[in-house]
C-alpha positions in Angstrom: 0.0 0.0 0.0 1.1 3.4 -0.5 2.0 6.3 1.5 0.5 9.6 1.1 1.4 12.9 3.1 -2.1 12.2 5.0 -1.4 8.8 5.6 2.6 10.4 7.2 0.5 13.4 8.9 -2.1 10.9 10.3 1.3 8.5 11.6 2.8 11.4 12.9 -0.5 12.5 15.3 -1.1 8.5 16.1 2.8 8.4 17.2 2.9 11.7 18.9 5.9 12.4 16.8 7.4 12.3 13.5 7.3 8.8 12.1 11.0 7.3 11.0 12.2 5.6 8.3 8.2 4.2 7.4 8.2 2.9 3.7 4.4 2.4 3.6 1.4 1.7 5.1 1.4 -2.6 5.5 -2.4 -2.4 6.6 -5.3 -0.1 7.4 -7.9 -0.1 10.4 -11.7 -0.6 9.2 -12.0 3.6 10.4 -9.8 4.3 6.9 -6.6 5.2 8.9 -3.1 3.2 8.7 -2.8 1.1 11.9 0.2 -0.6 10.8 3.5 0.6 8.6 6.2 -1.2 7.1 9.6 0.3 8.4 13.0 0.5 6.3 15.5 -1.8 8.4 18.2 1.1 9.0 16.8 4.2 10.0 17.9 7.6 8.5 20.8 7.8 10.7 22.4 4.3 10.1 21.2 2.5 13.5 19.9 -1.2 12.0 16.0 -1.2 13.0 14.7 -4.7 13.6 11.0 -3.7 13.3 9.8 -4.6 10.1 6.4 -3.7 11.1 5.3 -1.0 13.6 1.6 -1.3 15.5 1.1 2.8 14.7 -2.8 3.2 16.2 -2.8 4.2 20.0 -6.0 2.7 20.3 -4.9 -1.0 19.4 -1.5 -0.6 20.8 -3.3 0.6 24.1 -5.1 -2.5 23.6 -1.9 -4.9 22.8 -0.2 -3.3 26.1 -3.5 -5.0 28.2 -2.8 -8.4 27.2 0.6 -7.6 27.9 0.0 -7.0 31.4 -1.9 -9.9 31.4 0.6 -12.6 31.3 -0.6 -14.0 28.0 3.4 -13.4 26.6 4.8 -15.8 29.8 1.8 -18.1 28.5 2.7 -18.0 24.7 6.6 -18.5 25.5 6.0 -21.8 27.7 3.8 -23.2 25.2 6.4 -23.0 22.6 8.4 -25.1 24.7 5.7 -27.9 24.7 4.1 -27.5 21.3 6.1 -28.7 18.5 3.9 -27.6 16.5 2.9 -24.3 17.2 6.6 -23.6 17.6 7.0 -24.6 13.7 4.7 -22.4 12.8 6.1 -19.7 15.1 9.5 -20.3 13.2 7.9 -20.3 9.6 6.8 -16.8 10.7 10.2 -15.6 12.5 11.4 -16.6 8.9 8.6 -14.9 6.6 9.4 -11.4 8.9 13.3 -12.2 7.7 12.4 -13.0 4.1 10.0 -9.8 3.4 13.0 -7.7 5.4 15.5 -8.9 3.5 13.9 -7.8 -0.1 14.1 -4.1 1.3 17.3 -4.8 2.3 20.3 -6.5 3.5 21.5 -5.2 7.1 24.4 -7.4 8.5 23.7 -6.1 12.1 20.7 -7.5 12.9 20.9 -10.5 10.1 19.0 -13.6 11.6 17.2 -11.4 14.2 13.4 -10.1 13.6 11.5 -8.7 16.3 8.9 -10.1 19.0 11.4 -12.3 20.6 10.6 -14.4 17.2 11.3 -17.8 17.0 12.1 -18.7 20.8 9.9 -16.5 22.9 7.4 -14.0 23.0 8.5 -10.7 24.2 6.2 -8.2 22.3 2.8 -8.6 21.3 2.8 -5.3 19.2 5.0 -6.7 17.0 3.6 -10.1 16.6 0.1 -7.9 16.2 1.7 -5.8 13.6 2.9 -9.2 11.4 -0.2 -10.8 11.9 -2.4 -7.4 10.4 0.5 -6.6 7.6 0.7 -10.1 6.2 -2.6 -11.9 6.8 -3.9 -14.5 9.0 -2.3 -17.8 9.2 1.4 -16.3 8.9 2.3 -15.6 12.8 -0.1 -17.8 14.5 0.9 -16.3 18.0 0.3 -12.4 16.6 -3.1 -14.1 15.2 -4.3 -15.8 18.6 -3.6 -11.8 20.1 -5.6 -10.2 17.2 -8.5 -12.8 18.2 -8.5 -11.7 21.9 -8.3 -8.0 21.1 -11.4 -5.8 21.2 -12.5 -3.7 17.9 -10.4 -0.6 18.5 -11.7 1.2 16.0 -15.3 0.9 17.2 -15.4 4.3 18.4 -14.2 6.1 15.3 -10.7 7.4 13.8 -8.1 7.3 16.4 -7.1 11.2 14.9 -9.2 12.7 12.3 -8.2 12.1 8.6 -8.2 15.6 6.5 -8.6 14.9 2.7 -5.5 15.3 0.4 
């Protein structure tokens, strides 16, 4: 998806601050709004950035940060330990995140890393949300099971208003 100077302006007021190094918007909340962004992997002053994809709405990150606090990551980690299965699949998405990072570009710091604690444990939901809206269901089942226990964020309306182009 692209990104237009409403979609940065409306990133911008969502953040709080100036968005860095976003290449475009990876998916949009039902409100019409951008609620994730697909992020360069070195920002504009050389530090590698592992974050391929950044949870921008307040409202779902707000959200994310309650089932944080709720254990469910300390949950998620010990069942990767006794599901072989689920942490396959948690793998196959560590190594998607790498793949689509990769084709933006090669950054020899953090080569072999992605972000959420991916493949061996789970250390931030927002990330594994992020994956889970930018790339579809059935990718990151742990950033999946997270979007099923959320609540619709954008039920209220737009996070920040949206002006027209």
């Amino acid at each position: 998806m692209s990104l237009s100077t409403v979609d940065r302006e409306v990133v911008a007021a969502q953040l709080g601050r100036a968005p860095r190094a976003i290449r475009e918007v990876a998916h949009r909340c039902p409100c019409g709004n951008p609620d994730v962004v697909e992020t360069s992997p070195r920002l504009p002053d050389g530090t590698p950035f592992p974050t391929l994809y950044y949870l921008t709405c307040p409202r779902a990150a707000a959200a994310v940060g309650r089932l944080e606090a709720s254990g469910l990551m300390r949950d998620m980690t010990e069942r990767l330990r006794t599901d072989d299965e689920l942490a396959a699949a948690y793998r196959a998405a560590h190594e998607s995140y790498l793949a689509r990072r990769e084709q933006i570009g090669h950054v020899a710091e953090i080569d072999g890393i992605s972000a959420g604690g991916m493949p061996e444990r789970v250390k931030c939901l927002h990330v594994l949300v992020g994956h889970s809206l930018a790339v579809g269901r059935g990718v990151n089942p742990l950033g999946d099971e997270a979007l099923d226990l959320l609540p619709e964020w954008w039920d209220g309306g737009s996070c920040v208003p949206r002006e027209s182009s």
